[in-house]
N, C-alpha and C positions, 0 to 999 in steps of 0.2 A: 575515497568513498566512505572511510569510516568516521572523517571529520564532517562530514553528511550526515550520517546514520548513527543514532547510537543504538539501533538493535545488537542483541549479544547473543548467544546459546542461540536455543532451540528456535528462537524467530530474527535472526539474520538470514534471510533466503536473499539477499544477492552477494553470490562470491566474488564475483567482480560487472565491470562494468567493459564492455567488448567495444561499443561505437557508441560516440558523442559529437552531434556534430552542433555544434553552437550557430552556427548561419542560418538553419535549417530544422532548428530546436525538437532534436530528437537524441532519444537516450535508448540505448540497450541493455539488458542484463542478464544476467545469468543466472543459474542455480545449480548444481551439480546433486542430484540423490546417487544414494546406492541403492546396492539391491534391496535393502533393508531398510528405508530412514526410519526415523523414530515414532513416523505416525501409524507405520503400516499394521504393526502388530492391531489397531484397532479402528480402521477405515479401508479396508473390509480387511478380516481375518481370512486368510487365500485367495486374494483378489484383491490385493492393497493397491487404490486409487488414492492422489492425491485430491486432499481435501480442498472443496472450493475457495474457502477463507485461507487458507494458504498462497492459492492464488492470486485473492485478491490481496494480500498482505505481500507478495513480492512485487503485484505491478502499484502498489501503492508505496514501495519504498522506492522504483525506479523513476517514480512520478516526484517525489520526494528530491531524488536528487537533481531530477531533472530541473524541475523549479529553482532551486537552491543556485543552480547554472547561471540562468539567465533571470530570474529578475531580481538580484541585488540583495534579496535575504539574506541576512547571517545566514553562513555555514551553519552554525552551531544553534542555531533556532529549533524549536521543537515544533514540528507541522502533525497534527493529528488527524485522522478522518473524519472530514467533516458531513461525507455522504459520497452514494452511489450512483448512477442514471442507467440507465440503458443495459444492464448486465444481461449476460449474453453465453453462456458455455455451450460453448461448438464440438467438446472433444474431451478427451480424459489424458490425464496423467499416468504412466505404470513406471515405477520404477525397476529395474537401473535408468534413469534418464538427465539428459540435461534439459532444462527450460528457460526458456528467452522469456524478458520481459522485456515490454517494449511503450517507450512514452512520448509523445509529441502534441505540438500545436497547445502548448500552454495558455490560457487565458489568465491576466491576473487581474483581480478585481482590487481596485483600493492596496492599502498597504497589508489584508490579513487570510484573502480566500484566494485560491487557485481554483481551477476547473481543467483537466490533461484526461487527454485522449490516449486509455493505454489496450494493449493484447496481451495475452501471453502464448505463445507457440511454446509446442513440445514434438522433434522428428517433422521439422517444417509445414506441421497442420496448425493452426489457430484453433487454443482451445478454448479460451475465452476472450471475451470481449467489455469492456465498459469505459465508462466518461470518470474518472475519480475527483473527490473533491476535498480537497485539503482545506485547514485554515492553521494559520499562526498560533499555536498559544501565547499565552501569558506567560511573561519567565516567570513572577512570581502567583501562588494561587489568588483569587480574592478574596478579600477579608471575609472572614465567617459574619453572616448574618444573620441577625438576634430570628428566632426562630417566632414563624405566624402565630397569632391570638386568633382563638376561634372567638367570633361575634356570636353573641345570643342567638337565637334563632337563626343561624347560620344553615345550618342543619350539617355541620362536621364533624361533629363530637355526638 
């Protein structure tokens, strides 16, 4: 998984990977909190809920590897968020908890966009739901580009 993922520290939310079934292109994941992670002190102070972008940061990394699986990408590619559809939170997080991420039904477009169908369960409720959308980067940045001239009467300046 970590030749997958180069998340480190505080945004590695999958501990491991529980069930892969390659025939059937589907990935599971996991995340293990305690009583205390690190966000709780500040979403909500006595009531710590995990944050939604957490969320979708661990089923966008299970999505990530899932991809990585089966359509021939380098492992070691960088897949960034390319966008959202359909999101959907059904349910909350409370820590001590573990949380399932769950990825299937990959679509790959061309050689640079994916489109995976992920959940995340937490205590076997579905807390969230959405379509994730990856795309490829570039290994290297692109070249810096000489920066716009405002035209006369433009009206940008």
């Amino acid at each position: 998984i970590r030749a997958c993922l180069p998340h480190a520290e505080y945004f590695r939310l999958l501990d491991g990977v529980c069930h892969y079934d390659a025939e059937r292109k589907i990935a599971i994941g996991y995340k293990d909190w305690e009583k205390d992670p690190w966000w709780a002190a500040g979403h909500v102070p006595g009531r710590p809920l995990m944050p939604g972008v957490l969320m979708i940061e661990g089923a966008a990394q299970i999505a990530t590897f899932l991809v990585k699986q089966v359509s021939g990408w380098a492992k070691d590619a960088m897949i960034g968020l390319a966008g959202l559809d359909d999101v959907r939170i059904r349910g909350q997080v409370v820590p001590p908890a573990r949380v399932h991420f769950v990825a299937g039904n990959p679509q790959i477009s061309g050689r640079r966009l994916a489109k995976i169908q992920t959940q995340v369960f937490c205590n076997g409720a579905m807390t969230m739901e959405m379509t994730v959308m990856g795309v490829m980067l570039l290994t290297e940045p692109p070249a810096a580009r000489a920066p716009a001239r405002c035209r006369a009467g433009s009206g940008c300046c």
